[in-house]
C-alpha angles and dihedrals in degrees: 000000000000130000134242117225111230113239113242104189116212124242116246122233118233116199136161115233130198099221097210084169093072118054127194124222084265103059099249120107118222138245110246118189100236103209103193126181128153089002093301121110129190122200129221117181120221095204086242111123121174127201113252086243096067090049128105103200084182094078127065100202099072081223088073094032091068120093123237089219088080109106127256139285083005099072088038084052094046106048085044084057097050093046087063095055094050087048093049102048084038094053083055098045083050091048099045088044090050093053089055092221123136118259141135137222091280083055087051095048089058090049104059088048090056083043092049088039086053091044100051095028089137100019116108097209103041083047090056091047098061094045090058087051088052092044093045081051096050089045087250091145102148087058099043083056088056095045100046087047092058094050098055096054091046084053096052089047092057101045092052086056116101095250089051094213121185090222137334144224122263086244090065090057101093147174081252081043090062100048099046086053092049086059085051093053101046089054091062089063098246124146143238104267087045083054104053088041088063100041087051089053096046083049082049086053099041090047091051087046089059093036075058097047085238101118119027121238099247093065094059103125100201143096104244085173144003088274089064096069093129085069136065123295116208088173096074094075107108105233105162123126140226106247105293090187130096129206117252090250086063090048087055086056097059085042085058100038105105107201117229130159134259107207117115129176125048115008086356079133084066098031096055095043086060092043086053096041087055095036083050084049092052095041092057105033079058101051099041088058090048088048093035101054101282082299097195123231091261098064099028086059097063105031107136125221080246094070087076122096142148124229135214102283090048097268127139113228127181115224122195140133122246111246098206091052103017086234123154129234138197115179137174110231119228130216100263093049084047088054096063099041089051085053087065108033092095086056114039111015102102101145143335090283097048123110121261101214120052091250106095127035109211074223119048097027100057115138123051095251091057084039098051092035086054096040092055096044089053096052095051089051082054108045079051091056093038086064094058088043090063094039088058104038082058092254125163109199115060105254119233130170083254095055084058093058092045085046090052084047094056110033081061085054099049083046085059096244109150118253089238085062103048084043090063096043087053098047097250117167087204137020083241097073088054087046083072096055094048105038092084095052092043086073095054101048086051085056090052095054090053092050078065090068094059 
């Protein structure tokens, strides 16, 4: 009779790396958790990066590694961070090799999130922590950033108060909570409009922690109507804008402005050929939004030439989905908006899955973080040269990508197109949200109709 060999499971190691193959926008390389077990590894990343600079390759424990030239508190923060992440994914490998049971380092990886999920089942920060990990996993980059954000100043805000907590319940966040964090707010210096961003995602955070079970509905610390004036109003923040639209005929003057640059003196010759390809940039990223549908920055940035069909009667129509909705358009092109993607066919069109606009590279911008980090670069060098656009075209209102989208809003209102209408062709989930672009033009066409009476 022959014998069966008891199973002994291995245990799992747990190590954290310092990646320097792979380099962030800002130079540093990030700390990745290895998980290894029967020569197989799986990576997590903790979201913590470090400058070469600052890095010892001469030691192999990244405490010693790195250098004491870091500044304090940051490399005493930082070591401290990364210790928590190689005890919690070494806590999971002990416990999975003391249940004998088989499993392997993506096992181990789940386990440390339950473990984590059991651990914080009532703590804000550590809550908010493990939703940016789920949005940076589902690509949602533009929201992890809001919502880390958010938690670091949430985090500031507790450890300045008198009891110095690490983090805190959701019980703890009261309507006291909140106005003591208002004053907070208000000390650093942010509006009105930053103020009531942040307090609408904290209420984002506290509703998906009761959708969760994890905080209980009578601690829920906001005015969801006017009975509820004992609680806290995010509502009073004033949030409303100056006019962001322009009139057609100032339209017409960015069509006609001809960019040019203003150096003179040595290399002015360079140095003016770089000042007009941005202004250029500016100009038509401008117009192409004002002719597309008020097409914001986001989406115009990674249309593909590919985007760009003709349909049955001739017509090129540009087809893309909206990343902030998820909606789906479908728009006939006209002649101006063709105009400008025709500028740039011999330089950028090198395939169907190239980029139209001379923003992203299907080369060099490849994975959502170098997507989302030059994205956002590009549109604040463009919202800059869009302001000296406006100045010289002899244009009031500072001109902004957005102003192009309300302009868009409220030349289709003076033309007498419904607001419905105009709500659809934006992407707007409600006539509401098209309400705010139009409130401030509504005045002025009133005012015009009592001009009539003089």
């Amino acid at each position: 009779m022959s014998r069966t060999t008891e199973h002994k499971e291995g245990k799992a190691t747990v190590r954290i790396i310092y990646r320097t193959a792979k380099a962030l926008v800002d130079g540093s390389h990030p700390f990745w958790v290895r998980i290894t077990k029967d020569r197989k590894s799986t990576f997590v990343a903790t979201g913590h990066s470090l400058l070469p600079k600052y890095w010892n390759d001469n030691y192999t424990n990244y405490r010693e590694a790195i250098r004491k030239s870091y500044p304090e508190p940051h490399r005493n923060n930082l070591i401290n961070a990364l210790e928590g992440w190689e005890k919690k994914y070494s806590h999971a490998a002990d416990t999975l090799a003391v249940s004998d049971e088989r499993h392997d380092t993506k096992a181990v990886a789940n386990k440390a999130i339950e473990e984590r999920k059991q651990a914080r089942r009532v703590m804000l920060l550590a809550y908010i922590d493990e939703l940016v990990e789920g949005m940076v996993v589902a690509r949602k980059k533009g929201n992890s950033i809001i919502y880390r954000d958010l938690r670091n100043q949430l985090s500031d805000f507790i450890a300045d108060q008198p009891d110095k907590n690490v983090d805190i319940s959701f019980s703890d966040v009261s309507v006291r909570f909140c106005n003591q964090l208002e004053t907070f707010f208000r000390q650093r210096g942010n509006t009105d409009t930053t103020i009531s961003n942040r307090y609408r995602t904290l209420r984002a955070v506290f509703n998906k922690a009761i959708a969760e079970g994890i905080a209980k509905p009578e601690h829920y610390p906001f005015a969801r109507n006017v009975v509820e004036k004992h609680k806290f109003s995010i509502g009073k923040y004033d949030t409303s804008t100056q006019k962001r639209a322009i009139s057609r005929d100032e339209i017409r003057k960015i069509e006609a402005f001809q960019p040019v640059g203003t150096y003179t003196g040595p290399h002015s010759s360079l140095r003016n050929a770089v000042e007009a390809e941005r202004l250029s940039l500016a100009k038509n990223v401008f117009l192409f939004s004002f002719f597309s549908a008020g097409m914001n920055f986001v989406d115009l940035a990674k249309l593909l030439w590919k985007n760009i069909t003709t349909d049955g009667n001739g017509n090129y129509r540009l087809n893309y989905v909206r990343q902030k909705t998820g909606g789906k358009f479908s728009l006939r092109l006209l002649p101006a908006a063709i105009a400008i993607i025709d500028n740039y066919r011999p330089v950028t069109n090198d395939g169907p899955n190239s980029y139209i606009f001379p923003v992203l590279s299907d080369k060099k911008h490849v994975t959502p973080t170098q997507i989302h980090n030059r994205i956002h670069k590009v549109s604040a060098m463009v919202n800059e040269d869009l302001k000296r656009v406006g100045e010289r075209a002899g244009i009031a209102t500072p001109l902004t990508t957005y102003v192009a989208r309300h302009s868009f809003a409220t030349s289709l209102r003076m033309s007498g197109v419904a607001d419905a209408i105009t709500s659809q062709a934006l992407g707007h989930k409600t006539a509401a949200v098209t309400a705010v672009y139009l409130d401030s033009f509504a005045s002025e066409t009133i005012d015009a109709a009592f001009d009539a009476l003089l």
